[in-house]
C-alpha positions as CSV (number, residue, x, y, z in Angstrom):
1,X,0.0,0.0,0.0
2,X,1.4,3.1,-0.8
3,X,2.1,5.3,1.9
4,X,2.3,9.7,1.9
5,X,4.4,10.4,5.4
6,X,3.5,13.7,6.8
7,X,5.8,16.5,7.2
8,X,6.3,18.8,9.9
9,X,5.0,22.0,8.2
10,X,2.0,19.8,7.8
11,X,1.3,18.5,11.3
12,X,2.1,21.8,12.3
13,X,-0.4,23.1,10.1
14,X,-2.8,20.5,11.5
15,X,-2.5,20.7,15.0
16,X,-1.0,24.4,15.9
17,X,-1.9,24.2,19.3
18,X,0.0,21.4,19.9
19,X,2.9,22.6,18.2
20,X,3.1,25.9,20.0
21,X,2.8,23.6,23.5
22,X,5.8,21.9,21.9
23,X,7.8,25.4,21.0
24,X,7.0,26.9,24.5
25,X,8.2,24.0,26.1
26,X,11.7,24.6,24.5
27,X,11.7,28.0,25.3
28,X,10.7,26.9,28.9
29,X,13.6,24.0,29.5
30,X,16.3,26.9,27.3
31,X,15.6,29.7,30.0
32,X,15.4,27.0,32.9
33,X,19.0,25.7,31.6
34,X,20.3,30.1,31.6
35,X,19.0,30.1,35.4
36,X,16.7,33.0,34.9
37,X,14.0,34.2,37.4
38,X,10.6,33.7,34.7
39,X,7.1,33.0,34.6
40,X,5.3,31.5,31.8
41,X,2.3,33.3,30.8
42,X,0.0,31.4,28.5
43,X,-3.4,31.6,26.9
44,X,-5.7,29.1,24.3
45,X,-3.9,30.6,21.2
46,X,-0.5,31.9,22.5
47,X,2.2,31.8,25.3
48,X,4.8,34.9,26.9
49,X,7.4,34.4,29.3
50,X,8.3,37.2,31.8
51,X,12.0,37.5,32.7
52,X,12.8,39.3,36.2
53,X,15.5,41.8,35.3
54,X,17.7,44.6,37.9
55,X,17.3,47.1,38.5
56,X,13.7,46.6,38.9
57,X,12.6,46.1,35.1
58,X,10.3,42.8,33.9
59,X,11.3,41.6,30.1
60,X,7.8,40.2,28.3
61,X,9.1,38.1,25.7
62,X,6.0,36.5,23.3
63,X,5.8,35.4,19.8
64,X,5.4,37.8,16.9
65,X,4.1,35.3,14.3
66,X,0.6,33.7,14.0
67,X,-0.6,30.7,12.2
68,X,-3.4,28.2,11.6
69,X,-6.5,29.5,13.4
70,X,-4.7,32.7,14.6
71,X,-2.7,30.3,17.3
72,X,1.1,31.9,17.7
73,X,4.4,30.1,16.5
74,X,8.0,31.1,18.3
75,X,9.9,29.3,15.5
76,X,10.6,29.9,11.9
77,X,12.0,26.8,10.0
78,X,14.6,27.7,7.4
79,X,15.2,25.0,4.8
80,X,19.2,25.2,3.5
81,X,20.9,23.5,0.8
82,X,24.4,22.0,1.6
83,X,25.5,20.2,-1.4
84,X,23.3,16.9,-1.5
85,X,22.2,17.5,2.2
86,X,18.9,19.4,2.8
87,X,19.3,20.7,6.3
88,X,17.0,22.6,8.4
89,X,17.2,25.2,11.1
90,X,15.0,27.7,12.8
91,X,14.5,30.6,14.3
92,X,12.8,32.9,16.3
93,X,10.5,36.3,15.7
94,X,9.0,37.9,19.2
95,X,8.1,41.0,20.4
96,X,10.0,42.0,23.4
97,X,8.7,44.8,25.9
98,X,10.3,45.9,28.9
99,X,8.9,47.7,31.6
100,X,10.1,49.1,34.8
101,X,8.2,48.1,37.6
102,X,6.3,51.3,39.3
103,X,7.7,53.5,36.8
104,X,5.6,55.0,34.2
105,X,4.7,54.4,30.2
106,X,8.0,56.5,29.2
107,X,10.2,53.9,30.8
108,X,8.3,51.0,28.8
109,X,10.3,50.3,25.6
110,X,9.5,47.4,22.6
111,X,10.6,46.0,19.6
112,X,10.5,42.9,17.3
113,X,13.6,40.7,17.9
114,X,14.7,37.9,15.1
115,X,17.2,35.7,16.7
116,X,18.2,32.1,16.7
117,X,17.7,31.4,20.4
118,X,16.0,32.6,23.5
119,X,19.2,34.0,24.6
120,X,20.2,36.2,21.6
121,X,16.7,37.4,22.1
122,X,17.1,38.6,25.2
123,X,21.1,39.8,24.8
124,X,19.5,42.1,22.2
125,X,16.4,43.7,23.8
126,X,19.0,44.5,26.8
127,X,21.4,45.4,24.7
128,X,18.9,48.3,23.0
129,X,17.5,49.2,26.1
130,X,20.7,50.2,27.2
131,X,21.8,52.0,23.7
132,X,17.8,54.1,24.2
133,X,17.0,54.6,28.0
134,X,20.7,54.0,29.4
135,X,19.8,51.6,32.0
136,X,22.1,48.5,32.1
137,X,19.8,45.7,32.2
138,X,20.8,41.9,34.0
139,X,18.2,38.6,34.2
140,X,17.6,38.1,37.7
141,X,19.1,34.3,38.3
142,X,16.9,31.7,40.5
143,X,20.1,31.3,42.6
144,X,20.6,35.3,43.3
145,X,16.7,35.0,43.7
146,X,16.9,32.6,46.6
147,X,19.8,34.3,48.4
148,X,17.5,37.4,48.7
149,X,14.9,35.3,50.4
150,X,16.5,33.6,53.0
């Protein structure tokens, strides 16, 4: 019997929500293995993670791109030809907005960020909030986190 195997575009296609379950969950186990302070924000049809920064700031980082029934992706899959090797790689479009906490709407600051990993993303929204509002931005880690609490 002949056989048609799926693809991932297609079951992607298919079953977003799944798939964006899937991509969160790598962004979740990537920012668990940096030892930031987060919190995973999620709803039906997408997901944000908020990133505990000092001095007193909170990064939002959520996907920019939408698919299938309006439900968000974090990944972009790239396909690359390497001689007779078709390889594939991804990467990542979100929308970035940090705020200070108690300050007001002038201190917020956002932008759309197109990095390979969770990291780049967020070396570059600190490194342009830096470059527009001056402030020297640092993820807050779990470890530093629990030293304050004890």
């Amino acid at each position: 019997m002949w056989r048609n195997e799926v693809s991932a575009r297609q079951l992607r296609e298919m079953l977003p929500d799944v798939a964006l379950r899937m991509e969160t969950e790598c962004i979740r186990q990537d920012l668990s293995n940096l030892g930031v302070l987060f919190v995973h924000r999620k709803t039906p049809k997408s997901a944000a993670f908020e990133i505990q920064m000092s001095p007193n700031h909170i990064m939002r980082i959520e996907p920019t791109d939408r698919a299938n029934h309006a439900i968000s992706e974090w990944f972009t899959f790239h396909h690359e030809n390497h001689g007779d090797q078709m390889r594939i790689t991804t990467s990542m479009r979100c929308f970035v907005s940090i705020k200070k906490i108690d300050g007001s709407d002038e201190d917020n600051y956002s932008l759309t960020i197109h990095e390979n990993t969770i990291e780049s993303v967020m070396r570059c929204a600190i490194y342009n909030y830096k470059h527009v509002r001056g402030v020297d931005l640092n993820p807050i880690s779990r470890s530093t986190s629990r030293k304050k609490n004890k």
